[in-house]
C-alpha positions as CSV (number, residue, x, y, z in Angstrom):
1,X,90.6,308.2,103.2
2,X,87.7,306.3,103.8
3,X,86.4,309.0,106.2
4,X,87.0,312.0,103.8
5,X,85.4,309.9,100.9
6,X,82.3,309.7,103.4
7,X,82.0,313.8,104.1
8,X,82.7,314.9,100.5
9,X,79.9,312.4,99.3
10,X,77.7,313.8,102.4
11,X,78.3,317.9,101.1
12,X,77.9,316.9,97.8
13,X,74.4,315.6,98.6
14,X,73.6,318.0,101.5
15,X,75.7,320.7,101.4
16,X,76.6,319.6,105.2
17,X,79.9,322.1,105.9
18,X,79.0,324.8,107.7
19,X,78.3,327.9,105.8
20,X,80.8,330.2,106.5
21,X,78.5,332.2,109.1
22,X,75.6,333.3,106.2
23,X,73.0,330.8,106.9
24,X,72.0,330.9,103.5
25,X,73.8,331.1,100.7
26,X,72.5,332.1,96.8
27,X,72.8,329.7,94.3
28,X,73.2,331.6,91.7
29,X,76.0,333.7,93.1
30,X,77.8,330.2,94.1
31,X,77.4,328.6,90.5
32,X,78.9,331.7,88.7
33,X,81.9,331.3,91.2
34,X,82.2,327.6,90.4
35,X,82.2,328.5,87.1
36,X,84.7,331.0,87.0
37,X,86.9,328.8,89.1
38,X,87.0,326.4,86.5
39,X,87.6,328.7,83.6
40,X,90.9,329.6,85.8
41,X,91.9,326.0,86.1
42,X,91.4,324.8,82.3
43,X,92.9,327.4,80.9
44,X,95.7,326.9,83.1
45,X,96.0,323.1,82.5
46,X,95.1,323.9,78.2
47,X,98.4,325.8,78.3
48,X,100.4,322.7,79.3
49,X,98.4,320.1,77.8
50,X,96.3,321.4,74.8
51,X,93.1,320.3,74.5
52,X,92.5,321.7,70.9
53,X,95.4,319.6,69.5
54,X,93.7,316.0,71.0
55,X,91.4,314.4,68.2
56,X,88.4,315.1,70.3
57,X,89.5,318.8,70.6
58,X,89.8,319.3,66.6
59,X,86.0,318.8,66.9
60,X,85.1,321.3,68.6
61,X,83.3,324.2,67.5
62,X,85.9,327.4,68.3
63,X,83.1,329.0,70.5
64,X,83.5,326.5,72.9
65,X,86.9,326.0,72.7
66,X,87.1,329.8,73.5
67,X,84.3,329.6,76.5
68,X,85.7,326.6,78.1
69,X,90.1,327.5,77.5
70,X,90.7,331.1,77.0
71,X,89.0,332.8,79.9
72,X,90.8,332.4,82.4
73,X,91.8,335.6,82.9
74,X,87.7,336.8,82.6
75,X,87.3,333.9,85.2
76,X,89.4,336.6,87.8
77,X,87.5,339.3,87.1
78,X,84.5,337.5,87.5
79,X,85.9,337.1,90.8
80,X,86.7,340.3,91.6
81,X,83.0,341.5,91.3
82,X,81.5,338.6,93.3
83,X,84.2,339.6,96.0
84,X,83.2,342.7,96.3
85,X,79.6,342.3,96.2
86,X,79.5,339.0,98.4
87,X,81.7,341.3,101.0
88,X,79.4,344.4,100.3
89,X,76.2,342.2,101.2
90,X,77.4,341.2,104.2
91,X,78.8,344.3,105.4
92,X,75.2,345.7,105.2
93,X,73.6,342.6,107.1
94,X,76.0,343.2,109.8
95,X,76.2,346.8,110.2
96,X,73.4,348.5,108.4
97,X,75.2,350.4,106.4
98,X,79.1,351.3,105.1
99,X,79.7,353.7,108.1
100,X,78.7,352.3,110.2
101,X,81.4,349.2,110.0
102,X,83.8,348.4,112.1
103,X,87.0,348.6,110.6
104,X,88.6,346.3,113.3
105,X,86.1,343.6,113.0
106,X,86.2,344.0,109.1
107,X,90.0,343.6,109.6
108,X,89.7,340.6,111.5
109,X,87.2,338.5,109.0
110,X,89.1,339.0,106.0
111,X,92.2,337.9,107.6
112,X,90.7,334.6,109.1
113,X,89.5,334.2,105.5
114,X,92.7,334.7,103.9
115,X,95.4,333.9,106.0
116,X,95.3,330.3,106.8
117,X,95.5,329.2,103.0
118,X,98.2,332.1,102.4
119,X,100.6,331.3,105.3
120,X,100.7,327.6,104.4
121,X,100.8,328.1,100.7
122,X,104.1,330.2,101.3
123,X,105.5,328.0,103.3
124,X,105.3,325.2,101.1
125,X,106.3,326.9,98.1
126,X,109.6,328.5,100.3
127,X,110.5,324.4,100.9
128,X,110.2,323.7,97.1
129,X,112.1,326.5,96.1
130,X,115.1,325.6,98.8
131,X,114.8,321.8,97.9
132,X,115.0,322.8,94.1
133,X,111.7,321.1,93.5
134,X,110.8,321.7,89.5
135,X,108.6,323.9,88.4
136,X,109.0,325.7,91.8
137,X,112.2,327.5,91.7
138,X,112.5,331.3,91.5
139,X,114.4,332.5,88.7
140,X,117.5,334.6,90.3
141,X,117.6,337.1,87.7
142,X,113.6,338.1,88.7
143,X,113.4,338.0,92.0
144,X,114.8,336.1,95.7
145,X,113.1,334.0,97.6
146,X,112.9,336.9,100.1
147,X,111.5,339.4,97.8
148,X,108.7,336.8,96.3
149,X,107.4,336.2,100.0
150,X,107.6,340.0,101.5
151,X,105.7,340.9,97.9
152,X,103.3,338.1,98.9
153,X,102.8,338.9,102.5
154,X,102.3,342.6,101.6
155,X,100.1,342.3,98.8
156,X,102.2,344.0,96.1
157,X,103.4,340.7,94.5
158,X,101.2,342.1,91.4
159,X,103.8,344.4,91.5
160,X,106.6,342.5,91.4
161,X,105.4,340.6,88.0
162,X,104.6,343.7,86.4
163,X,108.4,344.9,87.3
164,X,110.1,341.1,86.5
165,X,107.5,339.1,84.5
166,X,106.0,335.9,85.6
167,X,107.1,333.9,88.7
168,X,106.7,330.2,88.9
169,X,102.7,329.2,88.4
170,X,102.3,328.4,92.3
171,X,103.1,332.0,92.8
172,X,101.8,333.8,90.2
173,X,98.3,333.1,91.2
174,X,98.7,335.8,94.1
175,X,99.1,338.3,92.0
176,X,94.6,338.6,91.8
177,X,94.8,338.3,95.9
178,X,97.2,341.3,96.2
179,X,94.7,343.1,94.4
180,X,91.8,342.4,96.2
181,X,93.5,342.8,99.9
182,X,94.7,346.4,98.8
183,X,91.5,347.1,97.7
184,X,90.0,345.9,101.4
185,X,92.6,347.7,103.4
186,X,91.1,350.9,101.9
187,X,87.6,350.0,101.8
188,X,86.0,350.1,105.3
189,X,88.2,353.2,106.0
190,X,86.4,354.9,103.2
191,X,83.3,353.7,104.3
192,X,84.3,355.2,107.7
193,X,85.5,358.5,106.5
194,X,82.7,359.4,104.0
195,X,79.6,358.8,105.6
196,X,77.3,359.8,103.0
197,X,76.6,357.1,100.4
198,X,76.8,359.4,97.4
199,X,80.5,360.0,98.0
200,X,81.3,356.4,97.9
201,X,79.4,356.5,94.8
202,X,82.0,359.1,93.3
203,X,85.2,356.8,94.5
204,X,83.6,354.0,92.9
205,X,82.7,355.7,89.7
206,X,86.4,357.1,89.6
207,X,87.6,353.5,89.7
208,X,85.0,352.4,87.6
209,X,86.3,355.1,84.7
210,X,89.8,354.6,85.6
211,X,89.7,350.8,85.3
212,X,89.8,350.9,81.1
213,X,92.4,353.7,81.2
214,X,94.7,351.9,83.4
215,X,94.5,348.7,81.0
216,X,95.4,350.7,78.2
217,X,97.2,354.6,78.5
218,X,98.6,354.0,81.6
219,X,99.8,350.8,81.4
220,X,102.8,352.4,78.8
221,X,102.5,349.0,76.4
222,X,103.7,346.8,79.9
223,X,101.4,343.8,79.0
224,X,101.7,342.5,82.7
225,X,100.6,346.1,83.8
226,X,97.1,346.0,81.3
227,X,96.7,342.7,83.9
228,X,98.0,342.9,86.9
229,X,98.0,346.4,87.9
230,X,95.2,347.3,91.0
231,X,93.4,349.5,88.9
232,X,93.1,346.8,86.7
233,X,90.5,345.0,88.9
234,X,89.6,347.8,91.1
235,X,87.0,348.3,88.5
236,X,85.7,345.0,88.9
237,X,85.6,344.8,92.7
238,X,83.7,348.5,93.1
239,X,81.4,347.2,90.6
240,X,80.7,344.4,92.9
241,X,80.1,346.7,95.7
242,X,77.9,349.3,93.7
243,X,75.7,346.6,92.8
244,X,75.2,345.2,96.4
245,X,74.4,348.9,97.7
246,X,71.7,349.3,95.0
247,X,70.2,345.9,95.7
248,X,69.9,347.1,99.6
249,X,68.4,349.7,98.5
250,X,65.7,349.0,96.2
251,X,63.4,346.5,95.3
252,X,63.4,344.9,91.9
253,X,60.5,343.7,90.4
254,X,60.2,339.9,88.9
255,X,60.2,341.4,85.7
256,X,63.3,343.7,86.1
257,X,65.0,340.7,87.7
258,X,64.3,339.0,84.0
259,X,65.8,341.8,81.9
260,X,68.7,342.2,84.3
261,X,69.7,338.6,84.1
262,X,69.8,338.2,80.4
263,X,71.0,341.6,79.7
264,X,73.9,340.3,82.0
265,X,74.3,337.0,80.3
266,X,74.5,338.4,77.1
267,X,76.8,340.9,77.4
268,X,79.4,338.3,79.7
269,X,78.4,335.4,77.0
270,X,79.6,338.2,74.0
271,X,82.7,338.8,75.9
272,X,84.2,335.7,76.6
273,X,82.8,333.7,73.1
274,X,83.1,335.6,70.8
275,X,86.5,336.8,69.8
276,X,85.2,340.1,67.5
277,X,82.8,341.5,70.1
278,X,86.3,341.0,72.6
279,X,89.2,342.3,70.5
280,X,86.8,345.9,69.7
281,X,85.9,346.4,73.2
282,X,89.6,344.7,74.3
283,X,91.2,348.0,71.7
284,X,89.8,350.4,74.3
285,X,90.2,348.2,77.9
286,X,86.6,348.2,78.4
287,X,86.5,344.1,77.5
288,X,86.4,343.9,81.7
289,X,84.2,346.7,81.8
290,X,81.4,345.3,79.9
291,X,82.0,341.5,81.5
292,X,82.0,343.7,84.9
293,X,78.7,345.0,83.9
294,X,76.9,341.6,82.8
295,X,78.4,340.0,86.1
296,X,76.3,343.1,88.4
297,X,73.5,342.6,86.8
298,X,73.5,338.7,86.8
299,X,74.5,338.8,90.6
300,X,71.3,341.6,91.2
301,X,69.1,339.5,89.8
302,X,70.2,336.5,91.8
303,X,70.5,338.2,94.7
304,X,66.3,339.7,94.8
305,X,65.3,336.4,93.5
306,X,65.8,334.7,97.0
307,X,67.0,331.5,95.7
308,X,69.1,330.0,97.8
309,X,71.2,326.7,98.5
310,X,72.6,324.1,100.7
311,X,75.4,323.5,98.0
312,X,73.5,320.3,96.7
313,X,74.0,321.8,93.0
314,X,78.0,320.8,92.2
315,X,78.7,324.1,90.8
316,X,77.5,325.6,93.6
317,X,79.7,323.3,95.6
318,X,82.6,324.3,93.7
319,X,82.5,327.5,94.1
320,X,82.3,327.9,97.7
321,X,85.3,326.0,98.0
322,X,86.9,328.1,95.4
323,X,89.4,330.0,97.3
324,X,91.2,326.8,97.9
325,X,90.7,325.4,94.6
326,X,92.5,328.7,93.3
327,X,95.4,329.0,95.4
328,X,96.2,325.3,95.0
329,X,95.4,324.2,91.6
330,X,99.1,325.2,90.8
331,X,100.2,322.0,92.3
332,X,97.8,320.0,90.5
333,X,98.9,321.4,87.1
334,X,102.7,321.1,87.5
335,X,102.5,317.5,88.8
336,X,100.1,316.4,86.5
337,X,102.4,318.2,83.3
338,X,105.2,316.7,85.0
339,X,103.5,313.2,84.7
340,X,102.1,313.4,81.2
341,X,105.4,314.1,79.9
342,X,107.3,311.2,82.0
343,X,104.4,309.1,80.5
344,X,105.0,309.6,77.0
345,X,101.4,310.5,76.9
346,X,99.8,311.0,73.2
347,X,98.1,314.4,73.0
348,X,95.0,312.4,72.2
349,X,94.8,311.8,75.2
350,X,94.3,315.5,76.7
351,X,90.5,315.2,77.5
352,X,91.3,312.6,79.6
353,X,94.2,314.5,81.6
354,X,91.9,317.7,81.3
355,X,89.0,315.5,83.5
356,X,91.5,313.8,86.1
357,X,93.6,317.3,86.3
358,X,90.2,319.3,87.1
359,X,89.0,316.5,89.2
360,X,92.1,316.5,91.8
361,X,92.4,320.4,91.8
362,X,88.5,320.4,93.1
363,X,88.9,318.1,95.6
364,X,92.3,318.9,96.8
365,X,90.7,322.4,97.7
366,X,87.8,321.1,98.8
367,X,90.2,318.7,101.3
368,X,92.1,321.9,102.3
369,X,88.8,323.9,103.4
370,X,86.7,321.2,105.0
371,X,90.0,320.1,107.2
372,X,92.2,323.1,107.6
373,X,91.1,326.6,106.2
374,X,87.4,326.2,107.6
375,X,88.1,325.2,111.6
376,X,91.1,327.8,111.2
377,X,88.7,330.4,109.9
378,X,86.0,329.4,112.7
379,X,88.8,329.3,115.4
380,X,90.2,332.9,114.3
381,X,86.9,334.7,114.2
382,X,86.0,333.0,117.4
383,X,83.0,331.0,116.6
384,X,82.7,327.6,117.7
């Protein structure tokens, strides 16, 4: 313990871990990823133990109740165009441009990225649900324990949910990864098959349009389908990539870099504060569009400013362990419910079990990458 205490002190202070193969890394890019990563992980824990009911919470102004408990979801999203513009970038630094990548190689990065945490988190969760653990069980009537891990492995567990409505919390977080994986099984084969850039252009545009339809007309009034269905985040992720191609591109000026950044902050600040702005874009499923939008522009600005970090700032630090925290924060939450209740803990005392709550989940991830899903990553793609 002593010794883990030690390195986490160390990366907090000099960003120490090895950089996942990009030398550099942006700041900016990391910080909005640390902060989305959080929004996931208090709304998550606000739905067990609400913060708004605690004495502290009552004082809160509703803005910032909103910004800091009810964007979760946004939080994904968020994700979903970093994804696909962090994965965009560095397709063009290793292979010029989209056709000229190689599919295999692209293959084999993203699963030394994903599977490590994935395989481990299934097993556990199969030896909860056989021991009966709580708050792990699959419910019968939705869905065996067989179904739950073939949707898993195969990236349709979205899917599933949309057909049987929510599995336990530990699972349901996989629901954003199936999305993004189906989305990369098609992407470098696109990239292969239309060689000229302006066609990709077109296939991203079609998703771009189709995101907002598939969140409302098609999703038939299925509420997990407006969420959870790929086109849903589709959107999201080729927005990402769009933004990555133009910023390869073209240079931007100091002063574009300006307008873009707080025309992007604006329009993701109006989405996920303020509820009448939301609910009028929300009517017509272009809420995610516009947060989309503010997040390209915010992440082409950062990306032309050439800022860039050693992970000393603790957002920053956050979010480049926030795979991890992601996939594992479901532990966190149930245990810690499990022990506020078993407590008798006053609801006065949520701010407190909000801090310790976020605290464990970011260093629990941070554990799991610096000792397991890093070497295994490093090992898998063959690098020393």
């Amino acid at each position: 313990m002593i010794g883990i205490l030690k390195h986490f002190r160390a990366e907090c202070a000099t960003g120490g871990r090895v950089q996942s193969f990009v030398r550099d890394r942006s700041l900016g890019v990391d910080v909005l990823r640390g902060l989305s990563i959080l929004a996931v992980v208090l709304m998550h824990i606000n739905i067990r133990i609400p913060f708004g009911k605690s004495a502290l919470g009552s004082r809160l102004a509703p803005e910032l109740k909103r910004a800091f408990f009810n964007n979760g979801y946004y939080g994904v999203k968020v994700f979903f165009v970093i994804s696909g513009f962090l994965i965009t970038t560095n397709l063009l630094r290793r292979w010029g441009a989209p056709s000229q990548v190689d599919v295999k190689a692209f293959y084999k990065l993203r699963f030394a990225r994903i599977a490590p945490c994935l395989v481990a988190l299934l097993v556990i969760l199969s030896v909860l649900h056989g021991v009966r653990a709580e708050g792990y069980v699959i419910d019968s009537q939705k869905a065996t324990l067989a179904e739950a891990l073939f949707a898993a492995a195969t990236f349709h567990l979205n899917v599933l949910e949309i057909r049987v409505g929510y599995l336990p919390a530990s699972w349901d977080v996989l629901w954003s990864l199936s999305i993004e994986e189906v989305f990369y099984l098609g992407y470098p084969l696109l990239c292969r098959l239309l060689p000229d850039r302006r066609l990709l252009g077109l296939v991203a545009a079609g998703l771009i349009i189709a995101g907002p339809l598939a969140r409302t007309t098609w999703a038939g009034g299925n509420e997990f389908a407006e969420d959870k269905a790929y086109l849903t985040g589709f959107d999201c992720i080729a927005m990402g990539c769009v933004a990555a191609w133009i910023v390869q591109r073209h240079t931007l000026s100091s002063g574009i870099r300006r307008v873009l950044w707080w025309v992007g902050v604006v329009m993701m600040v109006q989405i996920a504060v303020y509820p009448i702005v939301r609910v009028q874009f929300w009517r017509y499923g272009v809420d995610v569009t516009m947060l989309a939008i503010g997040t390209a522009l915010c992440l082409m600005a950062i990306e032309t400013s050439g800022t860039r970090t050693r992970m000393s700032n603790p957002l920053a630090w956050i979010g480049r362990n926030s795979y991890e925290i992601y996939l594992t924060h479901g532990f966190v939450m149930i245990a810690g419910m499990q022990a506020f209740v078993a407590w008798g803990s006053n609801v006065n005392a949520a701010p407190v079990w909000h801090v310790a709550m976020v605290c464990v989940s970011v260093m629990l991830g941070w554990v799991i990458a610096r000792y397991y899903s890093e070497p295994l990553n490093r090992w898998l793609r063959g690098v020393g």
